[in-house]
C-alpha positions as a Markdown table, in Angstrom:
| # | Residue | x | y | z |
|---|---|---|---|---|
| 1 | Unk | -1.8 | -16.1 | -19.1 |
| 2 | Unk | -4.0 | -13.5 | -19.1 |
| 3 | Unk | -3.2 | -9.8 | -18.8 |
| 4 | Unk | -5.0 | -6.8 | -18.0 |
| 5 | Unk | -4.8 | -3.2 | -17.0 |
| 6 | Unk | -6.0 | -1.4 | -13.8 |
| 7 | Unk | -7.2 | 1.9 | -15.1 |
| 8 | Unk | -8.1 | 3.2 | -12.2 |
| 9 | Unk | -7.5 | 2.6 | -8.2 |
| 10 | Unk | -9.5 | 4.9 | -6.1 |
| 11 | Unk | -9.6 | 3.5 | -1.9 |
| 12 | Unk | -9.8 | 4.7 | 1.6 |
| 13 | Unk | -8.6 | 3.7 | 4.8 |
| 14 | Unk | -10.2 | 4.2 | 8.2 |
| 15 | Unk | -8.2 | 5.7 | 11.0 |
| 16 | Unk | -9.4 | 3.7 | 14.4 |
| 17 | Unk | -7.6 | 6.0 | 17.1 |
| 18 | Unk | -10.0 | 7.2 | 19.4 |
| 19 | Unk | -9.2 | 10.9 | 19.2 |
| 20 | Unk | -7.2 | 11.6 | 15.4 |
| 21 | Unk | -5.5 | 14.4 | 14.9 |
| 22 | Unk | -4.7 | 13.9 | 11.3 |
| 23 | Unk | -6.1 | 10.6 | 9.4 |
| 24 | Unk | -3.1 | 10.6 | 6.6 |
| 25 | Unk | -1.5 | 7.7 | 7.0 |
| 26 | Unk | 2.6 | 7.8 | 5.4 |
| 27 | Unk | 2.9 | 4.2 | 6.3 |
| 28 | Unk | 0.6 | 2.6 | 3.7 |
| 29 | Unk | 2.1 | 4.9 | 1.0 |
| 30 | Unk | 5.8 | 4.1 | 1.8 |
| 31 | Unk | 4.2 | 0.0 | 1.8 |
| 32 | Unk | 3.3 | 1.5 | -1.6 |
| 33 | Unk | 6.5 | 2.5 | -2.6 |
| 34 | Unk | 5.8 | 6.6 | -2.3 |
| 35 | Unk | 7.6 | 9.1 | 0.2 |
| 36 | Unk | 4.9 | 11.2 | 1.1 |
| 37 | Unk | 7.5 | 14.3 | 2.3 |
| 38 | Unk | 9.8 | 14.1 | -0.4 |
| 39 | Unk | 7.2 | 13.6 | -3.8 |
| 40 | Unk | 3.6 | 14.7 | -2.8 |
| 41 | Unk | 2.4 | 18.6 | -3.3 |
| 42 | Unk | -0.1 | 20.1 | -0.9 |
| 43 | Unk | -3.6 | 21.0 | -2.7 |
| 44 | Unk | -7.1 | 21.7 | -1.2 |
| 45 | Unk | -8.9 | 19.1 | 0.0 |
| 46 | Unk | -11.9 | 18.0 | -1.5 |
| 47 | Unk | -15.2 | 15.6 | -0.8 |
| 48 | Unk | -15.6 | 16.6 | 2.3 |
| 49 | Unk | -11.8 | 15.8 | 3.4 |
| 50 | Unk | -10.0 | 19.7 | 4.6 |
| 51 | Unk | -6.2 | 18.4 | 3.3 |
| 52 | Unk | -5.1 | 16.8 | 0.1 |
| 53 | Unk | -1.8 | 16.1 | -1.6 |
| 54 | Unk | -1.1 | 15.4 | -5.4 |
| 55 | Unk | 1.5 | 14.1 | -7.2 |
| 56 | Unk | 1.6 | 15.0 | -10.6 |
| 57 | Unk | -2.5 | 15.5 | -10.7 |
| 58 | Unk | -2.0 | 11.3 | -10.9 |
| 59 | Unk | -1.9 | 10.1 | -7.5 |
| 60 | Unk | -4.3 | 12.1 | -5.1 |
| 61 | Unk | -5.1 | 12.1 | -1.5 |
| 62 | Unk | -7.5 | 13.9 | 0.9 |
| 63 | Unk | -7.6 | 13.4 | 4.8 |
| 64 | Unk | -8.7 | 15.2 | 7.7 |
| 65 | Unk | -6.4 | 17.4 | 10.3 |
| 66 | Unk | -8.3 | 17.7 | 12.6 |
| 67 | Unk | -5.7 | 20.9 | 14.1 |
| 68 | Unk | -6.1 | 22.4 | 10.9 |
| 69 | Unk | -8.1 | 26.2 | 12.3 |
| 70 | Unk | -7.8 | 27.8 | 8.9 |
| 71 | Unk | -9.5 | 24.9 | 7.4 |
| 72 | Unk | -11.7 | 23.0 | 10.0 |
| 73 | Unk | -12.7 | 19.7 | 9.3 |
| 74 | Unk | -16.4 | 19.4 | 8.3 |
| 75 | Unk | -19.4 | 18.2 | 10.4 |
| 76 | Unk | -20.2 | 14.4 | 9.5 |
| 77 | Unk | -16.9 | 14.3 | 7.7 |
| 78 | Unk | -15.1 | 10.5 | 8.6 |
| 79 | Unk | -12.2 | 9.7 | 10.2 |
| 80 | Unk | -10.6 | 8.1 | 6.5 |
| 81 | Unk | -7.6 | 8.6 | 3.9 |
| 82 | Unk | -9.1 | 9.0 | 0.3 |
| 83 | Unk | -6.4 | 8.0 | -2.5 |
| 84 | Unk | -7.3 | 8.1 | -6.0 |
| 85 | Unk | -4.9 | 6.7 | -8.4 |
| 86 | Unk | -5.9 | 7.6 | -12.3 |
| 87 | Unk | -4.7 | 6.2 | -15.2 |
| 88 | Unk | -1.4 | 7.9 | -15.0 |
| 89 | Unk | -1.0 | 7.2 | -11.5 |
| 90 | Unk | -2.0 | 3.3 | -11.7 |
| 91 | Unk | 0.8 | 2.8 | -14.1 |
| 92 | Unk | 3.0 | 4.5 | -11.5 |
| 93 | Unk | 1.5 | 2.3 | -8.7 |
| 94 | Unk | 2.3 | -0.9 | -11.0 |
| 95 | Unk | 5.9 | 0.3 | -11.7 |
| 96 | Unk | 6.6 | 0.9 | -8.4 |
| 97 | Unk | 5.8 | -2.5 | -7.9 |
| 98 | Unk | 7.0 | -4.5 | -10.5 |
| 99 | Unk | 3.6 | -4.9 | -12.3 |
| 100 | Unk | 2.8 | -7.3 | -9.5 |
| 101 | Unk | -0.9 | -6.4 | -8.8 |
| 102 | Unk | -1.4 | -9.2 | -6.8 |
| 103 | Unk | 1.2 | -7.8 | -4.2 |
| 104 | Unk | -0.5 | -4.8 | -4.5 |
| 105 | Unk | -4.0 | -5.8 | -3.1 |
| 106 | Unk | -1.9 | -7.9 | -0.7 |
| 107 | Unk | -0.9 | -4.8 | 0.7 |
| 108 | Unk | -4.1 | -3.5 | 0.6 |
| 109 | Unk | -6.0 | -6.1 | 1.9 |
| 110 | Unk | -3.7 | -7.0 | 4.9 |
| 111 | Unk | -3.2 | -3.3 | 5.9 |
């Protein structure tokens, strides 16, 4: 059998309601095996995305609120949920999973 090692994970996911209000979406990270309330830290958002969300620096995120008035969300900026997963945080992804990576882009591909 072979093995390998995902270094690095980086997606997004594309919010289809017709008027968003906020394009994080909780429900593919608790598919993932995170509680966004109860683990993540707020942080500025970046790439063109007014919100993020870290957790440990390993497992970042960045949407749009689109109530957000202190930060408004950017002209030309799209209706999507970065995540970024480094090193660090794709061996957290795998544990969380039991190492199944196969599961993982299950999850990924059917969401």
């Amino acid at each position: 059998m072979q093995k390998y090692k995902i270094d690095w994970l980086s997606f997004s996911v594309k919010n289809y309601d017709e008027e968003p209000t906020n394009t994080l979406d909780e429900n593919l990270l608790e598919l993932l095996g995170y509680d966004f309330a109860d683990e993540f830290n707020d942080i500025s958002g970046k790439n063109f995305y007014n919100r993020g969300a870290t957790l440990g620096n390993y497992v970042n995120m960045f949407w749009n609120d689109y109530t957000d008035t202190k930060n408004p969300v950017r002209r030309n900026s799209s209706a999507t949920m970065n995540v970024v997963f480094t090193g660090q945080g794709s061996t957290d992804l795998a544990l969380r999973n039991d190492n199944d990576w196969i599961q993982i882009f299950k999850i990924l591909t059917t969401y």
